[in-house]
C-alpha positions as CSV (number, residue, x, y, z in Angstrom):
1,X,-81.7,-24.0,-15.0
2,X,-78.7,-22.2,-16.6
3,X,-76.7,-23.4,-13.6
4,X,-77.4,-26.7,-14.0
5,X,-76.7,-26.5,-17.7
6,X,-73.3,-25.0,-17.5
7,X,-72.6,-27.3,-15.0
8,X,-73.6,-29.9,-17.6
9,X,-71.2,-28.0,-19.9
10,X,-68.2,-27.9,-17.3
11,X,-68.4,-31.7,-17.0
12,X,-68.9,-32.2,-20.7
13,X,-65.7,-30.1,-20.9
14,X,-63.6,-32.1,-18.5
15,X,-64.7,-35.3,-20.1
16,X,-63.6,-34.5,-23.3
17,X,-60.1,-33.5,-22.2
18,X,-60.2,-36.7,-20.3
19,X,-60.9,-38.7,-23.4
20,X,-58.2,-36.9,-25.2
21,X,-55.2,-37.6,-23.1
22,X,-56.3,-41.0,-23.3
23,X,-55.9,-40.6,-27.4
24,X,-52.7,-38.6,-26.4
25,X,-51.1,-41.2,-24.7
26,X,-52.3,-44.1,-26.8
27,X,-51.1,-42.1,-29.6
28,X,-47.8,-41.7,-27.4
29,X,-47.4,-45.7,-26.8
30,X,-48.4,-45.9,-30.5
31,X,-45.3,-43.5,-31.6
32,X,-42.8,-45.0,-29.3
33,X,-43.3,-48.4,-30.2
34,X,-42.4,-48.1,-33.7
35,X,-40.0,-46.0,-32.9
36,X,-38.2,-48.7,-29.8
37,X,-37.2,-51.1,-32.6
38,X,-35.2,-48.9,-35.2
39,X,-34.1,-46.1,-32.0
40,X,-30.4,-45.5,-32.5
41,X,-27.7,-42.9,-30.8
42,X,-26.2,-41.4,-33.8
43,X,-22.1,-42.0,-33.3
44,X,-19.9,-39.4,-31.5
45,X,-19.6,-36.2,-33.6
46,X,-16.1,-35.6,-35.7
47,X,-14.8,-31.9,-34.8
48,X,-15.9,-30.2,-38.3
49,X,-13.7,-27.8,-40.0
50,X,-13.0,-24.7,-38.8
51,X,-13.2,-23.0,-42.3
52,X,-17.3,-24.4,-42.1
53,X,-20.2,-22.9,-40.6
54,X,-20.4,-25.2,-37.8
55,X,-16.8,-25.4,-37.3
56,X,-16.7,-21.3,-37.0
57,X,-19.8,-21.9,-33.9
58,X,-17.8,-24.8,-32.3
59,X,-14.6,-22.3,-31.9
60,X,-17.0,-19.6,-30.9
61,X,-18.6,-21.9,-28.0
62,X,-15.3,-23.0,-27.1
63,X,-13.8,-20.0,-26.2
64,X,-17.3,-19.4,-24.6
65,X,-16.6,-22.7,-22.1
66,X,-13.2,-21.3,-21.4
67,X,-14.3,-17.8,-20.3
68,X,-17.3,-19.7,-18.3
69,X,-14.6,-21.6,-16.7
70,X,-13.2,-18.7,-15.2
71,X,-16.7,-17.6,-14.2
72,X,-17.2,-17.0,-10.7
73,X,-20.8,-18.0,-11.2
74,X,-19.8,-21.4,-12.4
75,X,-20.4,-23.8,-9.3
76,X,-16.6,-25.3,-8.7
77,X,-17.9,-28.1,-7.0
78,X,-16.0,-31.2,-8.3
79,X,-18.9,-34.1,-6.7
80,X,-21.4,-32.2,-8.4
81,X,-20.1,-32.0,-11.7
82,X,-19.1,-35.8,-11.6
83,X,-22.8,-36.6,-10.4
84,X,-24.0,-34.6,-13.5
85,X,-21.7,-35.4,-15.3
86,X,-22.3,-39.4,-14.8
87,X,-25.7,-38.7,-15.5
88,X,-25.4,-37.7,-19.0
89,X,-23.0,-41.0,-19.0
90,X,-25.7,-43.0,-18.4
91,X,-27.9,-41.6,-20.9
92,X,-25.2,-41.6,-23.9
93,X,-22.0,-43.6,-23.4
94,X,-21.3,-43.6,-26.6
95,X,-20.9,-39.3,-26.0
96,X,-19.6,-39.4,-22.7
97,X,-16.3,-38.1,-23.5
98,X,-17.2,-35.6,-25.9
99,X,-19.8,-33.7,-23.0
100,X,-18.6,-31.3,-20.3
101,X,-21.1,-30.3,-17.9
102,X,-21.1,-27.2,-16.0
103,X,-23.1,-26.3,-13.0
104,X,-23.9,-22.2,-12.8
105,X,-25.1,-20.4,-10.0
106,X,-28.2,-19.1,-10.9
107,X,-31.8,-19.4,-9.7
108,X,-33.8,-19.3,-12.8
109,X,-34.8,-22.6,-14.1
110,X,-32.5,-23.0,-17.1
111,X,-30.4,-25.4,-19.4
112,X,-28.6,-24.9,-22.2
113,X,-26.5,-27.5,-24.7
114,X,-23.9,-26.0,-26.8
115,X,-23.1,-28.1,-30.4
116,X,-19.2,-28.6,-29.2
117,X,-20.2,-30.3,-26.1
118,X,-20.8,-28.3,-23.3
119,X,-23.4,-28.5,-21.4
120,X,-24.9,-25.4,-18.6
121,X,-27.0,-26.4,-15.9
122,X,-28.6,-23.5,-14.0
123,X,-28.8,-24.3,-9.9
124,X,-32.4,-22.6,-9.8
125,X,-33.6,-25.4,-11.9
126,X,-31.5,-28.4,-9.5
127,X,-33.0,-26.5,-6.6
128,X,-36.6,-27.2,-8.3
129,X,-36.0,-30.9,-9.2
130,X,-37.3,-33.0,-6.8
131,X,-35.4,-36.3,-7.8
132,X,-33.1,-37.8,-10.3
133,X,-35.4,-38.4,-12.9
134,X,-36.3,-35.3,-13.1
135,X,-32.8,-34.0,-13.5
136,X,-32.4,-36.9,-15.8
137,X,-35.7,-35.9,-18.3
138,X,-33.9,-32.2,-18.6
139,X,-31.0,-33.3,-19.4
140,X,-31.9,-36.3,-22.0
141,X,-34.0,-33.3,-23.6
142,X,-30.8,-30.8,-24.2
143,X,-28.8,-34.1,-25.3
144,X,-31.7,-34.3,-27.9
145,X,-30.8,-30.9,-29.2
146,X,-27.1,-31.9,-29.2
147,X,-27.4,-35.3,-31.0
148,X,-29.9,-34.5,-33.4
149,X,-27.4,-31.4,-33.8
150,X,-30.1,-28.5,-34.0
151,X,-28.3,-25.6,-32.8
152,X,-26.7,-26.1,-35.9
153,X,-29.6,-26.6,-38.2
154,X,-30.6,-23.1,-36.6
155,X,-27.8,-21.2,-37.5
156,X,-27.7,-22.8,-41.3
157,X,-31.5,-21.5,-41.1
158,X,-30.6,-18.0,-39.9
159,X,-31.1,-15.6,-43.0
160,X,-31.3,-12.1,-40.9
161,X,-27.6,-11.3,-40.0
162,X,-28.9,-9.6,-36.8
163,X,-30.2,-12.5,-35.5
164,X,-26.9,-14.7,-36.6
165,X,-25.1,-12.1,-34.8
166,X,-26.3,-13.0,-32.1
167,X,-26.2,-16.9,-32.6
168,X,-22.6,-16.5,-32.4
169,X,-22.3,-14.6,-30.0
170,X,-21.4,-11.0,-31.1
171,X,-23.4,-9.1,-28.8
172,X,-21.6,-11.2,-25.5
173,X,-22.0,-14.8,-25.3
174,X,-22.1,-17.8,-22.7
175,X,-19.3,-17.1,-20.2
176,X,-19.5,-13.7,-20.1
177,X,-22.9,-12.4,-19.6
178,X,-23.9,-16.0,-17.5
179,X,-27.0,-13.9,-15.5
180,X,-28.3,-12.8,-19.0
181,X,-30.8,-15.2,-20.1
182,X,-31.8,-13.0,-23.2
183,X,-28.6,-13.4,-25.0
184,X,-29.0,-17.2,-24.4
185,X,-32.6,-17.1,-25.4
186,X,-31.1,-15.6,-28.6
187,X,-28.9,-18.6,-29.4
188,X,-30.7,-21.2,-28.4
189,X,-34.4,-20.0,-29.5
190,X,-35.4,-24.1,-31.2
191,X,-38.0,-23.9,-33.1
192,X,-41.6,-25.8,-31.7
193,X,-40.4,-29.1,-34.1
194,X,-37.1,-28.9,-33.1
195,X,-38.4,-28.7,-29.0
196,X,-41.2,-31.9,-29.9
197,X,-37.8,-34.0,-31.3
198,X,-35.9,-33.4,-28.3
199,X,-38.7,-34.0,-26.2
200,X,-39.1,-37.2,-28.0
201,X,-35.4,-38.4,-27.8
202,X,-35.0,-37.2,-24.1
203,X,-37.9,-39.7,-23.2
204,X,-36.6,-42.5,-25.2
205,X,-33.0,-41.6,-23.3
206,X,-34.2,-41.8,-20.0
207,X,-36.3,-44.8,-20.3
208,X,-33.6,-46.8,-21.7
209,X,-31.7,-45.8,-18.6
210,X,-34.3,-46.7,-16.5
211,X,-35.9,-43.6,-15.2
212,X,-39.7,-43.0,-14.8
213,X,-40.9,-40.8,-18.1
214,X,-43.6,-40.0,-16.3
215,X,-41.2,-37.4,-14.0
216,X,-40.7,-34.9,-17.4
217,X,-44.2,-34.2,-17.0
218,X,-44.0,-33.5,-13.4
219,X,-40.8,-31.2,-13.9
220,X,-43.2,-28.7,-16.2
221,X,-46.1,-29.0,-14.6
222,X,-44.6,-27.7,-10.7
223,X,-42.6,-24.7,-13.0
224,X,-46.2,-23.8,-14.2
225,X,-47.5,-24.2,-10.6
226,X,-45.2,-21.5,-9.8
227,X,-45.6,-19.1,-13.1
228,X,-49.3,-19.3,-13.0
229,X,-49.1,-17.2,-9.8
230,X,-48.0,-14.2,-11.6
231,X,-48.6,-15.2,-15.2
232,X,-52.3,-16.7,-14.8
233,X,-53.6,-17.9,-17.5
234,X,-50.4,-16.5,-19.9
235,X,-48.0,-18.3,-17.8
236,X,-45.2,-19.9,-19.9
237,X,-46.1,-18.0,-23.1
238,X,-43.7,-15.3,-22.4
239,X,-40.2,-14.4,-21.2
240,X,-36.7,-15.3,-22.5
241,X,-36.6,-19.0,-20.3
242,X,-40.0,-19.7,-22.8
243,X,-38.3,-18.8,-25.9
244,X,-35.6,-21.6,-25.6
245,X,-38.2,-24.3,-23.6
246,X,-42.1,-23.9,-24.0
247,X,-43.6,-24.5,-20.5
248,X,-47.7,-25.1,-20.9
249,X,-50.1,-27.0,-19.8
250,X,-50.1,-28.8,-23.4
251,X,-46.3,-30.0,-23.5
252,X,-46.6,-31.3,-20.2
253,X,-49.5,-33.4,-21.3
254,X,-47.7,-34.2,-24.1
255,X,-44.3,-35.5,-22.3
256,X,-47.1,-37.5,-20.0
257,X,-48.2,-39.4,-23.6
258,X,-44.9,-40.0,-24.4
259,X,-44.0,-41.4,-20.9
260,X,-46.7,-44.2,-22.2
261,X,-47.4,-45.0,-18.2
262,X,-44.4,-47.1,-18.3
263,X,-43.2,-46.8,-14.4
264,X,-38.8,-46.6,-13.3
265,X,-36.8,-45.4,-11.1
266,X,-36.7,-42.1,-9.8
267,X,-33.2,-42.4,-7.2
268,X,-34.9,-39.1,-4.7
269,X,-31.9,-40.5,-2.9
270,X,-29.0,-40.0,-4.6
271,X,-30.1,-36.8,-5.7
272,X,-30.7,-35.5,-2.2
273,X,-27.1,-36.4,-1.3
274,X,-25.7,-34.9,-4.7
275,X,-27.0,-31.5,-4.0
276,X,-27.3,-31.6,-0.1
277,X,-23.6,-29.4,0.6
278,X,-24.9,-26.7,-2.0
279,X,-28.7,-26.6,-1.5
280,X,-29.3,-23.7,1.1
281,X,-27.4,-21.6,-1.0
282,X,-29.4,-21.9,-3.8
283,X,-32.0,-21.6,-1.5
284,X,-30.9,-18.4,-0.3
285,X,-30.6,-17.3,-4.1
286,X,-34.0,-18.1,-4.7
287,X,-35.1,-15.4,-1.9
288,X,-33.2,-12.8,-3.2
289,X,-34.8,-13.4,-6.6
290,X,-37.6,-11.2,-5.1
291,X,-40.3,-13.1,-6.6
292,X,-41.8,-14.0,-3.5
293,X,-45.2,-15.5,-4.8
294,X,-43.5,-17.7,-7.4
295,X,-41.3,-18.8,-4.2
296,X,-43.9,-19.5,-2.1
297,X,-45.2,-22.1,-3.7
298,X,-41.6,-23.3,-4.3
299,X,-41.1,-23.6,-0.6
300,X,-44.2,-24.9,0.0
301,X,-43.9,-28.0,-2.2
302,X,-40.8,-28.8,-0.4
303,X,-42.5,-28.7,2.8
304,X,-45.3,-31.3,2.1
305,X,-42.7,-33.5,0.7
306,X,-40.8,-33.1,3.7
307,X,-42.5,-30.9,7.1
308,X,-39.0,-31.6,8.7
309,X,-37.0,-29.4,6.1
310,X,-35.6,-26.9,8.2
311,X,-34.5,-24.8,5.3
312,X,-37.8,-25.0,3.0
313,X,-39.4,-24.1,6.3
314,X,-36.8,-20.8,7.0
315,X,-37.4,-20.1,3.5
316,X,-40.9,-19.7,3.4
317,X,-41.0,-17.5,6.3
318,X,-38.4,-15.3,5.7
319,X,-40.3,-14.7,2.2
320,X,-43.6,-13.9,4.6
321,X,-41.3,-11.7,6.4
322,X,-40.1,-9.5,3.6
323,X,-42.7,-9.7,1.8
324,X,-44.8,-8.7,4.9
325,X,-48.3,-8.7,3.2
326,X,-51.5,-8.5,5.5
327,X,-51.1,-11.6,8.1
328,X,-47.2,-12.2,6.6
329,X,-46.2,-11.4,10.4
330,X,-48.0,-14.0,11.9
331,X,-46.9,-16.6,8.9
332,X,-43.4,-15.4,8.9
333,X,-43.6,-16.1,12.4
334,X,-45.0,-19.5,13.1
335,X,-42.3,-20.7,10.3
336,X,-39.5,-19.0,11.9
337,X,-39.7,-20.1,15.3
338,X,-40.8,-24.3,13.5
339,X,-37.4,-24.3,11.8
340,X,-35.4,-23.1,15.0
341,X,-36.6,-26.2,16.5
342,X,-35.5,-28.7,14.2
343,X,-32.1,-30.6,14.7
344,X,-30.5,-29.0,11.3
345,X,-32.1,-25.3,11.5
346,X,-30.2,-22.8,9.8
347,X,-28.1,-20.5,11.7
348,X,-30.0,-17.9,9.5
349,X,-33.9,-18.7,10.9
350,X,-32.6,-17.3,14.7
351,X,-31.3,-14.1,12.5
352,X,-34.6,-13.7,10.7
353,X,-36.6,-14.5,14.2
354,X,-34.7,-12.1,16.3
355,X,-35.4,-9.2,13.0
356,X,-38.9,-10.0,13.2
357,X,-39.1,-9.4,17.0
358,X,-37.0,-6.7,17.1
359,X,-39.8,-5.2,14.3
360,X,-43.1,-6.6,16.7
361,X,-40.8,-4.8,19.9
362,X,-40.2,-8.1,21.5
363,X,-37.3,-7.1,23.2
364,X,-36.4,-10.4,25.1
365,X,-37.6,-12.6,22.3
366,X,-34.9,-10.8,19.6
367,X,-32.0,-10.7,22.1
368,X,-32.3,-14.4,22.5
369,X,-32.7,-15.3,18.7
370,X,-29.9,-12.9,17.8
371,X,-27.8,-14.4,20.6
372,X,-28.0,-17.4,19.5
373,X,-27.4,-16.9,15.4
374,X,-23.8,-15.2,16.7
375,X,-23.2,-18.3,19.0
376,X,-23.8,-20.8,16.0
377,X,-22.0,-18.5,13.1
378,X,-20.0,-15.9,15.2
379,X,-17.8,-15.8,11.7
380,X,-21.2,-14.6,10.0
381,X,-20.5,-11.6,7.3
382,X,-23.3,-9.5,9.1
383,X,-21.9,-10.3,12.7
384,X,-20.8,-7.0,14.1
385,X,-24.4,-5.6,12.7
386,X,-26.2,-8.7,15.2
387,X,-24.2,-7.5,18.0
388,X,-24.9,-3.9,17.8
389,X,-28.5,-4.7,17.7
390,X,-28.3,-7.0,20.6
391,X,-26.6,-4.2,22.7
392,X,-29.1,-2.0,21.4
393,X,-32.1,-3.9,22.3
394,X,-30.4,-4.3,26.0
């Protein structure tokens, strides 16, 4: 009898969240259709004084975006940036020439938008997009901080001097601490209205572009696919990413509201071809992250969206291999040997093979795979290491 009542109770439970994302998003439509009439990009932004407040945080970020220039983390990849870079375009003429974006070598999932125009997109966050729009919903979302100008309402707001110190910068900034998300989290900690306003303004950007709304949902909810794994139930409440950009269950219902169900493109395409050169390496960052769980389910999206990605495939089980967990072996194994089939494997899954036979004492098995990772990158940092375990092993 309890069963059956709490299973009465779980249904009664999911029926009521049903009814209210159907509220949500008719109170979405509702918000967005009075807004669709008066909607307006505010005009390009006059460089302010640099005797005022703002124009003191404009020459500090800056200097920042010429020390992250020099940056060997920045991603000097000229068709990338113009891809991004035509992105924001087509979400804000009007700003295009007042907007630098910068691609940065990092595998967190991250962006950042600076009040003097620059603009820092983390790689770990391309790598985790799965199309355009979803690219395209980030980035409408940090022009919504820039054009509705809060990193400046934030520091006008500051009344502690530590933590304007570190608004501007005085404890390191941008360029120079680029793998320190704390510092950023510092600077660019919005407040819950100011993240619901650029929420709102990114949808209305990317649907007047043309995109699918529906894909900022999608974005938040795979990142909490992957945080849940180690976070459970707290996933997205804490660390310094969650300070600048909220990730729960609630704000991706409530981008899904805002979306209205109005369907657009989503261009999986051109994105493909945009990040194809540069994508393994991210990859690879993303396994030396060391947080192999969160990964996993990383790598194993990407293989039901595609079962021929050779490098989703070597990633996954070269993450079972190092993380070599009860049955890891076997996994790491049965990945391994499905990428060195495919037409485009990596040079690195016949390295990882011939390791993990070398470690289950398959002699002939790791002379072969090691053989033939020196045949197809004989240039390969780690080369002379391969060759003394080859004559080893023979």
């Amino acid at each position: 009898m309890q069963d059956k009542q709490a299973s009465r109770g779980r249904r009664g439970l999911r029926a009521a969240r049903n009814v209210s994302l159907v509220v949500a998003a008719l109170a979405g439509l509702s918000v967005l259709a009075q807004e669709a009439s008066t909607f307006k990009v505010p005009p390009r932004f006059a460089r302010p004084a640099a005797d005022t407040d703002e124009g003191g945080l404009w020459g500090l970020m800056d200097r920042e975006e010429s020390r992250l220039k020099r940056s060997p983390a920045t991603i000097k990849d000229k068709a990338l940036q113009d891809y991004l870079t035509g992105l924001v375009c087509k979400l804000t003429d009007g700003h295009c020439p007042d907007i630098r974006v910068h691609a940065v070598r990092n595998p967190q999932f991250n962006a950042l938008m600076a009040p003097n125009g620059m603009m820092l997109v983390w790689s770990g966050l391309l790598l985790r997009a799965e199309n355009e729009a979803q690219v395209v919903a980030i980035l409408g979302h940090e022009l919504g901080h820039y054009l509705e100008r809060h990193q400046v309402e934030q520091l006008r707001a500051a009344k502690d001097h530590a933590i304007l110190a570190q608004m501007v910068g005085l404890v390191g900034g941008v360029g120079g601490v680029i793998g320190s998300l704390g510092i950023q989290a510092s600077m660019f900690a919005f407040s819950r209205d100011h993240e619901t306003r650029a929420d709102r303004m990114g949808m209305r950007l990317m649907q007047q572009a043309g995109y699918d709304g529906r894909e900022a949902a999608v974005v938040w909810d795979n990142l909490l696919s992957e945080l849940k794994v180690t976070g459970g139930k707290d996933a997205g409440k804490n660390g310094d990413l969650f300070s600048t950009h909220p990730t729960t269950a609630g704000r991706r219902d409530e981008l899904l509201a805002l979306a209205g169900g109005r369907s657009g493109a989503t261009n999986d395409e051109n994105f493909r071809k945009a990040i194809a050169p540069l994508r393994f390496g991210w990859i690879q960052d993303e396994i030396k992250r060391g947080q192999y769980e969160e990964s996993l389910i990383l790598f194993d999206r990407m293989i039901v969206r595609d079962t021929q990605d050779a490098e989703a495939r070597f990633a996954r089980g070269e993450v079972y291999r190092l993380r070599d967990d009860g049955g890891d072996a076997e996994r790491a194994l049965a990945d391994l040997q499905a990428a060195s089939g495919m037409a485009k494997a990596p040079a690195e899954a016949f390295r990882s093979l011939g390791l993990l036979h070398k470690q289950r004492n398959d002699k002939a098995s790791a002379v072969q795979a090691f053989e033939t990772y020196l045949a197809k990158a004989p240039q390969a940092p780690d080369a002379a290491m391969v060759r003394s375990y080859v004559e080893e092993l023979k």
